[in-house]
C-alpha positions in Angstrom: 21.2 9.1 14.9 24.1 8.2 17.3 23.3 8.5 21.2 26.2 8.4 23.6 25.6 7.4 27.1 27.9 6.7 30.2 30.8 6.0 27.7 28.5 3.8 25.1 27.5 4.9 21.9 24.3 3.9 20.9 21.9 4.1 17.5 18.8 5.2 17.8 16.2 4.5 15.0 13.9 7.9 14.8 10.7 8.2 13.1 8.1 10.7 12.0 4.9 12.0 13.9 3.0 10.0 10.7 4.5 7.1 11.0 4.0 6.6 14.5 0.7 7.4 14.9 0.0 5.3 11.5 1.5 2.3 12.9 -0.8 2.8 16.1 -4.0 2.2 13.9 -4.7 -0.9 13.9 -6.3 -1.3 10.4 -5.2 0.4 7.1 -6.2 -0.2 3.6 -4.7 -0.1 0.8 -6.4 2.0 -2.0 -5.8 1.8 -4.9 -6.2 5.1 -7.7 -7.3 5.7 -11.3 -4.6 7.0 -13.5 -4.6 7.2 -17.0 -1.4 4.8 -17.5 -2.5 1.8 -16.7 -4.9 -0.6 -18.8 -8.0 -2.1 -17.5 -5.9 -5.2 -18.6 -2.6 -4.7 -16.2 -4.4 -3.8 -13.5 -6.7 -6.8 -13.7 -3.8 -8.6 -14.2 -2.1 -7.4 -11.4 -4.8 -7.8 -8.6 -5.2 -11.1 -9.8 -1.3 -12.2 -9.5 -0.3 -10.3 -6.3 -3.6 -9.9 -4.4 -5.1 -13.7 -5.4 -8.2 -12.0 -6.6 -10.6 -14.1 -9.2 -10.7 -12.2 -12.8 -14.2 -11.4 -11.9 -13.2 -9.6 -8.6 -10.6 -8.0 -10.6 -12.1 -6.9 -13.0 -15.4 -5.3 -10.7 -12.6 -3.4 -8.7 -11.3 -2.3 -12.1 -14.5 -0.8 -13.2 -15.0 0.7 -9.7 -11.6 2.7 -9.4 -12.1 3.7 -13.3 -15.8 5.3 -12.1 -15.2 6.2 -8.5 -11.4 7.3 -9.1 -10.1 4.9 -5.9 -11.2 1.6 -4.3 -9.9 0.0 -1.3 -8.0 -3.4 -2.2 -7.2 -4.9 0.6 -7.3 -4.5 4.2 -4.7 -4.8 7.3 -1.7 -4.0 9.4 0.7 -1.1 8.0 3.0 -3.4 7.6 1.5 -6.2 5.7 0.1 -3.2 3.4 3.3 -1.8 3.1 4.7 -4.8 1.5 1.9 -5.1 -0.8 2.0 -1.3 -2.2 5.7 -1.4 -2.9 5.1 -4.6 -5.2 2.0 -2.4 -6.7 3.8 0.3 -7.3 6.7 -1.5 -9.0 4.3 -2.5 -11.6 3.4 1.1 -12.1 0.1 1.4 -10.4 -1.0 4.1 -8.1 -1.6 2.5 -4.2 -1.7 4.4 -0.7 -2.3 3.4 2.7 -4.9 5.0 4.0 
């Protein structure tokens, strides 16, 4: 959005009641969902290469998002999350910041 004062246009970035108040918390996590795409295998896999998880780590989150339906992966600023979920999600797995 362009803002014009005393002869000088400005821009002006504008954001959402959400995402204000969500960058205001100062701790999120990221949780991540069951789905019936991905394999046990791939999302082991993928814990383990973006989140520097151990397989057995991996794979105990595995079985707890396959029994519970969610687990909470990692914890932090919006931001840092933010990063994280986009790479998830590129490899097809279900993440939100919660």
């Amino acid at each position: 959005m362009m803002i014009r004062f005393a002869g000088t246009e400005t821009e002006v970035e504008t954001f959402t009641l959400e995402e204000v108040l969500a960058g205001l918390k100062s701790s999120h996590k990221l949780i991540l969902w069951n789905d019936e795409v991905n394999t046990f295998d791939h999302v082991i896999h993928c814990l383990i290469k973006y989140l520097d998880y151990s397989e057995p780590q991996a794979e105990k989150i595995a079985w707890t998002v396959h029994n519970d339906g969610k687990c909470a992966i990692l914890e932090g600023s919006f931001t840092e999350l933010e990063v994280y979920r986009k790479i998830l999600q590129q490899e097809g797995l279900t993440v939100s910041i919660d």
